[in-house]
C-alpha positions, 0 to 999 in steps of 0.5 A, a space after each residue: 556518343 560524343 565525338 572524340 577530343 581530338 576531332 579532325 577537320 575532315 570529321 567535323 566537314 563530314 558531320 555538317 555535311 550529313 545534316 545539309 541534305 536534310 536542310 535542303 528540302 525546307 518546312 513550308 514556312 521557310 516560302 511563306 509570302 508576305 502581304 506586301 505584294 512582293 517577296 522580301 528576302 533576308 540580306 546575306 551579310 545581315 547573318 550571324 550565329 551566336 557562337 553559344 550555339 557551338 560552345 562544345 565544338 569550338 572547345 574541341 577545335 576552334 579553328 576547324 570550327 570557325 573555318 566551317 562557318 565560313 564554308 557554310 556561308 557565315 561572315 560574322 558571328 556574335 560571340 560569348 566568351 573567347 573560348 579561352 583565348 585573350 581577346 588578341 588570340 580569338 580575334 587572330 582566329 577569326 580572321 584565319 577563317 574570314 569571319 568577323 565577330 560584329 557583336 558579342 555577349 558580355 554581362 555588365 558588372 553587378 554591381 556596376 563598376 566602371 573599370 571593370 566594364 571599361 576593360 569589358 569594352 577594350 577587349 570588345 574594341 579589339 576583337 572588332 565588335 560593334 555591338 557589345 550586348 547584355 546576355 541576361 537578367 531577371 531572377 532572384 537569388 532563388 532563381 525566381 522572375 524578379 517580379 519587383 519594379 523597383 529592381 527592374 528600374 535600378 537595372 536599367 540605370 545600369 544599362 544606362 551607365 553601360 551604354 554611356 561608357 560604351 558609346 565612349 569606346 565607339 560600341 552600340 549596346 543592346 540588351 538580350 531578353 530571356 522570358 523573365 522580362 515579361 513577368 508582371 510586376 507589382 501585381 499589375 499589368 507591367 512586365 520587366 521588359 516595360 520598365 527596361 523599355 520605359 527606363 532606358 535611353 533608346 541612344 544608349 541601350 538597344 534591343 536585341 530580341 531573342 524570339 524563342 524566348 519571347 514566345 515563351 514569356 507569352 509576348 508577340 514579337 510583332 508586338 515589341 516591334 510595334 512598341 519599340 520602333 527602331 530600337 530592336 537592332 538584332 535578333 536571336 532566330 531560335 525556333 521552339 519545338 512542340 515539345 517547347 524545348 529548342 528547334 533548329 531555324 525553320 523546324 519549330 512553330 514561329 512564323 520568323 516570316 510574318 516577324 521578318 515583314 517588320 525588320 524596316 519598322 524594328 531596325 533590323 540589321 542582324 539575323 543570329 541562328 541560336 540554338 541552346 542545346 544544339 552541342 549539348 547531349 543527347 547531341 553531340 558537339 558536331 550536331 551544332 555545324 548541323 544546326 548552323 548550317 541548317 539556320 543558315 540555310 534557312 534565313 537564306 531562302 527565307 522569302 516574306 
């Protein structure tokens, strides 16, 4: 059953905080060394959480939302959408609850237009981001991989476009995979995220690497990292179940440990907890606190 519109902040507190026992005991993985001899550890303020993961919290309550983030130990998050506010408004709740929204998701116009994405970057620039990022890309009209270079390459001249303007405006702009990118093209060995890689401009475009989603289209992170070198600023730490649905951080099969030991040679500097249906039922709206909390957790005691 799903709680009631009208949440009270003592409820919300109280459902994140029921899940906190059970984040406290972590899965092994959660301690794993690295081979480096030493024990390496995520920074704290590199932690984020994509807001999609609360989407159905934030639109019962915001405010209380938001300043439970913070309680969990949160000082930026990267948002999708302003849950129905201006960019004026959103930004004036963040700062109520001592958070920062460093990055934020926002689909480049299709076709490209200028001015469109310009006002994009303006609204960006106002709620403070620094990275402005492209959520998806990949399917045809009959919700297929595109499996066609050609469209791949026209795209990535958009990016290109998009992260020439954005630089204008003072943002860095990445793009977010899902597992479409790494279908064959052509029917040879090139995936869309080869073309993407190969036809964007490492300065204007950077990579933000969704694991879960890369497991599924059947790509190594590891391998990304070796192949893109610096470019991948952020990642989406989402964990995948056995049932190859979602999982919270640390519950799932990826060894974000053995990822983790190649943050210097990807050029990490953000570590966003996402979970897509962590609001969404059988779960209810306030299970997202508890998935937040337990990401949180997670990467904080993370050692490798």
């Amino acid at each position: 059953m799903q709680n009631p519109p009208n949440i009270s902040r003592r409820g919300i507190l109280g459902a994140a905080a029921a899940g906190a026992a059970a984040a406290t005991v972590l899965p092994a993985a959660a301690m794993a060394g690295g081979s480096k001899g030493h024990l390496t550890r995520v920074p704290r303020d590199q932690i984020s959480v994509q807001l999609y993961t609360l989407r159905n919290q934030l639109a019962i309550d915001l405010d209380a939302s938001l300043a439970e983030l913070a309680h969990i130990g949160y000082r930026r998050v990267e948002h999708a959408g302003f849950v129905g506010r201006t960019a004026t408004e959103f930004r004036a709740a963040l700062r109520r609850a001592g958070l920062r929204a460093t990055s934020g998701h926002v689909g480049i116009p299709q076709p490209f237009d200028a001015a469109t994405w310009e006002a994009a970057l303006e609204d960006a620039n106002i709620v403070g981001n620094r990275y402005i990022v492209h959520p998806y890309f990949g399917t045809d009209a009959a919700g297929n991989p595109i499996r066609d270079s050609a469209v791949w390459k026209a795209f990535a001249k958009d990016l290109n476009k998009a992260g020439k303007l954005a630089r204008k405006h003072g943002l860095d702009f990445g793009y977010h995979n899902h597992h479409n990118e790494f279908a064959r093209q052509d029917g040879g060995k090139l995936t869309g995220f080869d073309v993407l890689t190969r036809e964007t401009d490492p300065g204007l475009v950077h990579l933000e690497v969704d694991l879960f989603w890369a497991f599924r289209g059947a790509a190594d992170p590891v391998d990304l990292i070796g192949r893109n070198r610096g470019r991948i600023k952020q990642v989406h730490v989402k964990d995948l179940a056995p049932s190859g649905s979602f999982a919270d951080p640390g519950d799932g099969f990826i060894d974000f440990g053995r990822i983790f030991d190649h943050s210097r040679e990807a050029g990490l500097i953000e570590y966003i907890v996402e979970r897509d249906d962590a609001g969404s039922p059988p779960r209810t709206p306030a299970d997202a606190l508890i998935t937040a909390r337990r990401g949180f957790q997670f990467l904080d005691t993370l050692r490798f």
